[in-house]
Z-matrix of the N, CA and C atoms (Angstrom, degrees):
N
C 1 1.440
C 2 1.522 1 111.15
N 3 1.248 2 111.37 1 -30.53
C 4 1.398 3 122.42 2 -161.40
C 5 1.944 4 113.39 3 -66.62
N 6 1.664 5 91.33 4 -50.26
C 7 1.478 6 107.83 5 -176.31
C 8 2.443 7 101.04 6 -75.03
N 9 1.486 8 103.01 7 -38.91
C 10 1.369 9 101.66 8 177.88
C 11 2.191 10 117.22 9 -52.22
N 12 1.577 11 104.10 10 -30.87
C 13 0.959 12 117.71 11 -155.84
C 14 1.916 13 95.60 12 -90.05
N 15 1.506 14 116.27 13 -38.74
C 16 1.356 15 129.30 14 157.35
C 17 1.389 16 119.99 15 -43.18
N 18 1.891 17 115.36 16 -51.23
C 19 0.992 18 118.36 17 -168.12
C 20 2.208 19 98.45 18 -79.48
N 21 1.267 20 107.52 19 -32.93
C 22 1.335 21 92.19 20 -175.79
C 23 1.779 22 114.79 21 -67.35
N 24 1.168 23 83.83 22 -33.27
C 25 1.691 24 85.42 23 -178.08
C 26 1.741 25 112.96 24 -67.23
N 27 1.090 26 127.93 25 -13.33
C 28 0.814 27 155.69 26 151.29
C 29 1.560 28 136.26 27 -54.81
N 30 1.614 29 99.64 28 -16.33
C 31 1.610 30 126.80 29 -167.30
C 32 1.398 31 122.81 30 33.29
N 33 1.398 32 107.19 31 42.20
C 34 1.101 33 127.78 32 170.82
C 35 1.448 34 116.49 33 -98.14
N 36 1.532 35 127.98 34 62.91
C 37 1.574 36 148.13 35 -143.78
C 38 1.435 37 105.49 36 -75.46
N 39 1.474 38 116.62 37 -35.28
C 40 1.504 39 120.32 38 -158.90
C 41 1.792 40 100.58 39 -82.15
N 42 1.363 41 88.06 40 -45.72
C 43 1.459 42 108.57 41 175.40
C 44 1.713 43 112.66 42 -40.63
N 45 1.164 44 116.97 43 -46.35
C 46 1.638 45 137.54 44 -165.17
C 47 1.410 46 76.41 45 -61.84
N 48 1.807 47 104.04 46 -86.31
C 49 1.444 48 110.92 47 -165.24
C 50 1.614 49 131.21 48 -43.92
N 51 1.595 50 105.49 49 -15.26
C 52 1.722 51 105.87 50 169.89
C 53 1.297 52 95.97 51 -72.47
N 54 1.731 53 113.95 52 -70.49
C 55 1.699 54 100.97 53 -166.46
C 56 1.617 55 117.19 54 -80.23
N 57 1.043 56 131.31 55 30.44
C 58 1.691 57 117.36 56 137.90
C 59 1.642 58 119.58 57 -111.87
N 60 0.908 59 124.80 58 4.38
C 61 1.262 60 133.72 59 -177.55
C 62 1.852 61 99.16 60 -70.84
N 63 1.152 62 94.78 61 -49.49
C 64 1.540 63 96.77 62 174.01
C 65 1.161 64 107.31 63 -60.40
N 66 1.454 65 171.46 64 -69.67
C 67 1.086 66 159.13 65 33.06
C 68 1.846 67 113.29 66 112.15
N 69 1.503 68 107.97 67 -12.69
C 70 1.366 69 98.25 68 -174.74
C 71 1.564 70 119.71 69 -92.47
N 72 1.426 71 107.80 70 -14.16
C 73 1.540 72 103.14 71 171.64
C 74 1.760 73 114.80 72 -46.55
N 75 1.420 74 92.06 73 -52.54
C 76 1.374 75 108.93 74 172.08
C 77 1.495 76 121.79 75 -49.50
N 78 1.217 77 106.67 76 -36.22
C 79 1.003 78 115.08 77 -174.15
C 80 1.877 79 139.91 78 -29.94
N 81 1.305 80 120.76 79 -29.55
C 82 1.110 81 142.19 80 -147.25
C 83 1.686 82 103.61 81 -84.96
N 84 1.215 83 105.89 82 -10.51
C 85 1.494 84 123.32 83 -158.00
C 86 1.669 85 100.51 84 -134.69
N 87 1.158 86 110.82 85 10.58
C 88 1.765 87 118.45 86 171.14
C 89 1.645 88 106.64 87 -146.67
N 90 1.445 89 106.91 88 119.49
C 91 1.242 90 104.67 89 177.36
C 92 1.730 91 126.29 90 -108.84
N 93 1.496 92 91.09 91 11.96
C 94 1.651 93 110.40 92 155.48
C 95 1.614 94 114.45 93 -52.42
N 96 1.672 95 89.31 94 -55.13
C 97 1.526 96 96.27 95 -165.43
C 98 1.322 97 97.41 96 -44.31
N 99 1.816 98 123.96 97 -82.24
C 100 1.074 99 110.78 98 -155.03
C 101 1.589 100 128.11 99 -80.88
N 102 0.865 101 110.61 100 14.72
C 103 1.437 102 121.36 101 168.81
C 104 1.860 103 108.86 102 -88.42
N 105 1.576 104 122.21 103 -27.73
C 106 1.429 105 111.25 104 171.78
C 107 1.340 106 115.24 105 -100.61
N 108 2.004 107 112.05 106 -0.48
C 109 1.282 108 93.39 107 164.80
C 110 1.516 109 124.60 108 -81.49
N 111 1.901 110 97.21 109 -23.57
C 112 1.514 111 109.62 110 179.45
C 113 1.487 112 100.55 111 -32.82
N 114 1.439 113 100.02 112 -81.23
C 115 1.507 114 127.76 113 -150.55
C 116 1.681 115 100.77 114 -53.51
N 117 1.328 116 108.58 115 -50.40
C 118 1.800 117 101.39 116 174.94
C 119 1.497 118 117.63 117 -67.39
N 120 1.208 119 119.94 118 -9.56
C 121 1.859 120 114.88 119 158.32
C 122 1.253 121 109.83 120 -96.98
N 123 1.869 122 129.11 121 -0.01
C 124 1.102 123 122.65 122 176.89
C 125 1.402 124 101.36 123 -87.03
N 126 1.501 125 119.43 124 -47.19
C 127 1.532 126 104.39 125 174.88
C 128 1.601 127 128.43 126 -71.88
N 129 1.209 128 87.54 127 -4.45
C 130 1.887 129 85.76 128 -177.31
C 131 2.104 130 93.95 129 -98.02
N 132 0.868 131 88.77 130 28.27
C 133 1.573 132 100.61 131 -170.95
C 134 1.524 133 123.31 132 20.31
N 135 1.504 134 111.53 133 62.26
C 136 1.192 135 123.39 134 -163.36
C 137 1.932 136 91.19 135 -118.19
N 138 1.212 137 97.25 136 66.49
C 139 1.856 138 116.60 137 179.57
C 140 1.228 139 116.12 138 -33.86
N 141 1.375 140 119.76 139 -21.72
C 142 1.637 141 119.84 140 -152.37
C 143 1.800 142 81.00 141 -113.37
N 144 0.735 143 131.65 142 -38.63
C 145 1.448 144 135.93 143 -173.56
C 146 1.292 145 110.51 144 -77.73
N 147 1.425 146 128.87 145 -27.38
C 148 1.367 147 123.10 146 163.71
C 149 1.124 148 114.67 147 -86.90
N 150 1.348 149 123.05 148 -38.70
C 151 1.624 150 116.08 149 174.23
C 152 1.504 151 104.24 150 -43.51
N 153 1.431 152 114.69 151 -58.48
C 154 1.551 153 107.65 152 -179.85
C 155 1.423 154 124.51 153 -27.30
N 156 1.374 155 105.22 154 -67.48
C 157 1.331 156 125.05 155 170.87
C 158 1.464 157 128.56 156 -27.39
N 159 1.506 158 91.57 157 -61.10
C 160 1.621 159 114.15 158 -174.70
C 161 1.763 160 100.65 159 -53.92
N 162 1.507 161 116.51 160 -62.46
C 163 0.826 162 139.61 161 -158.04
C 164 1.560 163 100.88 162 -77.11
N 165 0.739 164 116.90 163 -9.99
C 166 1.783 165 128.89 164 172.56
C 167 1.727 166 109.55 165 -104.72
N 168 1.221 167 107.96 166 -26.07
C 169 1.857 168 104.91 167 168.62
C 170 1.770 169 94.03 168 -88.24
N 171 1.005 170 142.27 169 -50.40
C 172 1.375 171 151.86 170 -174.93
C 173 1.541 172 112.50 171 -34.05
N 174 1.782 173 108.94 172 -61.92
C 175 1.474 174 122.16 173 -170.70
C 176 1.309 175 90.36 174 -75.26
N 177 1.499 176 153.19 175 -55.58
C 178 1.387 177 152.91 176 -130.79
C 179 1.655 178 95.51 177 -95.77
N 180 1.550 179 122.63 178 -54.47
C 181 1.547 180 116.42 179 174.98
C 182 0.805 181 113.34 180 -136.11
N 183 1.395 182 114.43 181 58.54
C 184 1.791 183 123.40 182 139.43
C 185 1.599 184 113.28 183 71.90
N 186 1.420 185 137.67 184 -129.78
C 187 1.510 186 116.11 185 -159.23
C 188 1.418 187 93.02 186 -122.63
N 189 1.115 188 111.56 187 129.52
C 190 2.020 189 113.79 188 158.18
C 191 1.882 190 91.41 189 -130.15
N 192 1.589 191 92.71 190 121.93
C 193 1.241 192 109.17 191 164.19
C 194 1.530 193 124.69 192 -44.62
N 195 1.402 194 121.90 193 -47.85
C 196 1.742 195 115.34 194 159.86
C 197 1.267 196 108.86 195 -23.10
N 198 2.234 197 91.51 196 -96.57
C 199 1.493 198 92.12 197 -178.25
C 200 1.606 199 147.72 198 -19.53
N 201 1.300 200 97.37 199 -45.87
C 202 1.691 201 117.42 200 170.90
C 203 1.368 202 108.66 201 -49.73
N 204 1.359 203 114.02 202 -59.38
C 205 1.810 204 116.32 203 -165.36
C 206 1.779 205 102.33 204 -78.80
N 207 1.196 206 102.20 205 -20.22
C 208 1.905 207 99.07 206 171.18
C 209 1.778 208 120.34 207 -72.93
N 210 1.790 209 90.92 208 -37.74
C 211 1.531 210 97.82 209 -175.95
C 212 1.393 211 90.01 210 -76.34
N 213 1.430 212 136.88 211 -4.22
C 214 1.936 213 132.56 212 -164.08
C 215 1.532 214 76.96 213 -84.53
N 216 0.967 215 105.20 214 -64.62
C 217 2.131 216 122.49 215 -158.48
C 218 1.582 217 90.55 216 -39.03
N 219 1.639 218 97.53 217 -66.62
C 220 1.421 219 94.98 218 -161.87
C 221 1.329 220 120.44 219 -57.01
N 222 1.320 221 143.81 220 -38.16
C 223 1.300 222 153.70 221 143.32
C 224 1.650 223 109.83 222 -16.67
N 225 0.867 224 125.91 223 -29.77
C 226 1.845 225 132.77 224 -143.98
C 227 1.551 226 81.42 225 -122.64
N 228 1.236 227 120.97 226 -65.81
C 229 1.578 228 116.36 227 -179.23
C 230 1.942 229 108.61 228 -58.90
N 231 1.165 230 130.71 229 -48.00
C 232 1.031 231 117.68 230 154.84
C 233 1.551 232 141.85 231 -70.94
N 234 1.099 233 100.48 232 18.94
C 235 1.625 234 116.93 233 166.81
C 236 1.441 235 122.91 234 86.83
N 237 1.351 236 107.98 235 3.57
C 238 1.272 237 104.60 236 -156.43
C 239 1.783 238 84.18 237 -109.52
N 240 0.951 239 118.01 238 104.42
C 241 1.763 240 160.32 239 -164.31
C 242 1.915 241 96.28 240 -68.40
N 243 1.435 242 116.76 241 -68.16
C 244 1.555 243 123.94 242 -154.96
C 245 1.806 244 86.24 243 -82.54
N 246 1.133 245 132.67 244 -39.60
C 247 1.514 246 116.86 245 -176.48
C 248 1.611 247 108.40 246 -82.61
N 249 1.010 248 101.47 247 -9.68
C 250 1.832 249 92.63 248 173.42
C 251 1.751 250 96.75 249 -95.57
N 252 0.856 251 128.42 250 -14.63
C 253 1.649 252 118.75 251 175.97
C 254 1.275 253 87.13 252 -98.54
N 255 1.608 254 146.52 253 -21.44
C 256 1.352 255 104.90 254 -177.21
C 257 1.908 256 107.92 255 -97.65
N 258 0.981 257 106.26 256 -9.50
C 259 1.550 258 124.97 257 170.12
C 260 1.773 259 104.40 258 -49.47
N 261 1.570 260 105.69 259 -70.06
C 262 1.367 261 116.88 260 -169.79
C 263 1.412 262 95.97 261 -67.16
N 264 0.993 263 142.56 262 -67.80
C 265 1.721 264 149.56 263 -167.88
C 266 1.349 265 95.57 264 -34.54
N 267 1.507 266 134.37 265 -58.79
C 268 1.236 267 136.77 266 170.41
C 269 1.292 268 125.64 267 -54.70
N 270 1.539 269 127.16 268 -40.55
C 271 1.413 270 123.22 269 138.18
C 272 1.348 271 121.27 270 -27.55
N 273 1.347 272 123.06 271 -77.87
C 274 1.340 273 122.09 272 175.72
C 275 1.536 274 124.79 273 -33.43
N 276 1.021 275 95.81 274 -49.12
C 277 1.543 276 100.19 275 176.00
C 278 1.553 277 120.80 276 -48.80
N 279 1.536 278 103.78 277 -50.99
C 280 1.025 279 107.29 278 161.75
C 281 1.049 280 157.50 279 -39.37
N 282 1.711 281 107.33 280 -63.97
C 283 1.547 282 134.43 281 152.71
C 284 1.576 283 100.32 282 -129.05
N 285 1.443 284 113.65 283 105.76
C 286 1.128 285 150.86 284 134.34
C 287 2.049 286 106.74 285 6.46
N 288 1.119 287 81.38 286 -94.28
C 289 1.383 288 109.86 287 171.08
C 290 1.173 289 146.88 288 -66.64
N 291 1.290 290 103.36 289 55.28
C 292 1.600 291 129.67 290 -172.05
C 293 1.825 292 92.24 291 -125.96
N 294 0.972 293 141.83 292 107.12
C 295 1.283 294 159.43 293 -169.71
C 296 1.527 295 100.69 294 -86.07
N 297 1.624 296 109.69 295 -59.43
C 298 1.557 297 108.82 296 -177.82
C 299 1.490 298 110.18 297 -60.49
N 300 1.159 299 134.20 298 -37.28
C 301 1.401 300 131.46 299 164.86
C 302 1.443 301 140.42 300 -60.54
N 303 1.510 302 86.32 301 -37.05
C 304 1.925 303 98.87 302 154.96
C 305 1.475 304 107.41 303 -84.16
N 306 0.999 305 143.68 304 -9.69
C 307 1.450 306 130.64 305 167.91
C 308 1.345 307 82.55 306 -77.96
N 309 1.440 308 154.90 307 -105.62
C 310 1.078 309 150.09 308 165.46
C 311 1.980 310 117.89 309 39.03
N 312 1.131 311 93.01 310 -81.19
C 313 1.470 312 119.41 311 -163.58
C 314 2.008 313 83.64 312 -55.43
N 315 1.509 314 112.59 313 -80.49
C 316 1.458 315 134.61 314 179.35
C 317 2.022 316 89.81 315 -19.37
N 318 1.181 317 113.86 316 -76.33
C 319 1.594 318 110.44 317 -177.79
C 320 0.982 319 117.33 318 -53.16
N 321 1.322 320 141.67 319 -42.91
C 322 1.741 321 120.84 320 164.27
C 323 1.076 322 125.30 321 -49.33
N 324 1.891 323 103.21 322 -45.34
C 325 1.745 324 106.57 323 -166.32
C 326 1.674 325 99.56 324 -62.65
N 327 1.441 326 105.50 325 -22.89
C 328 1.954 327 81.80 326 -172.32
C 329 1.347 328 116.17 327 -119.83
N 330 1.918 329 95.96 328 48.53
C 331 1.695 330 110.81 329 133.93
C 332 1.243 331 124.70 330 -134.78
């Protein structure tokens, strides 16, 4: 985890995704893994591959507000419009008070 978390900070994305990929059986019981594979297919903007992710750290340990608004992004960047408004809407609910996300939410709904 140590050297994957170096290499992301590092923006070295592909890199992340070689060395945890090995690592995902295991996975279910580390929520590093899928939270740095999200984010390293989120910047290499490979949308469908982070949704996975997101949505695979999400079901296994429950809600972290990040994750949520990345799997929102990622949804919205991959086109798919009604799961990024229902992503963010569920944010909100949550914490209220995230302004950049309700500016967010407000610009989809009015297209």
């Amino acid at each position: 985890m140590g050297l994957a978390q170096a290499r992301f900070r590092l923006k070295e994305y592909p890199k992340v995704q070689e060395l945890l990929t090995r690592f995902l059986e295991k996975a279910g019981e580390q929520s590093p893994i899928y939270d740095l594979l999200g984010r390293s297919s989120f910047f290499q903007n490979d949308f469908g591959k982070a949704i996975y992710y997101f949505k695979k750290y999400l079901s296994h340990f429950g809600t972290n507000l990040e994750i949520l608004n990345l799997l929102a992004e990622s949804f919205y960047q991959a086109g798919e419009r009604e799961e990024a408004r229902s992503a963010w809407k569920k944010s909100l609910e949550i914490e209220p008070h995230q302004e950049d996300i309700r500016k967010k939410l407000e610009a989809l709904e009015k297209n």
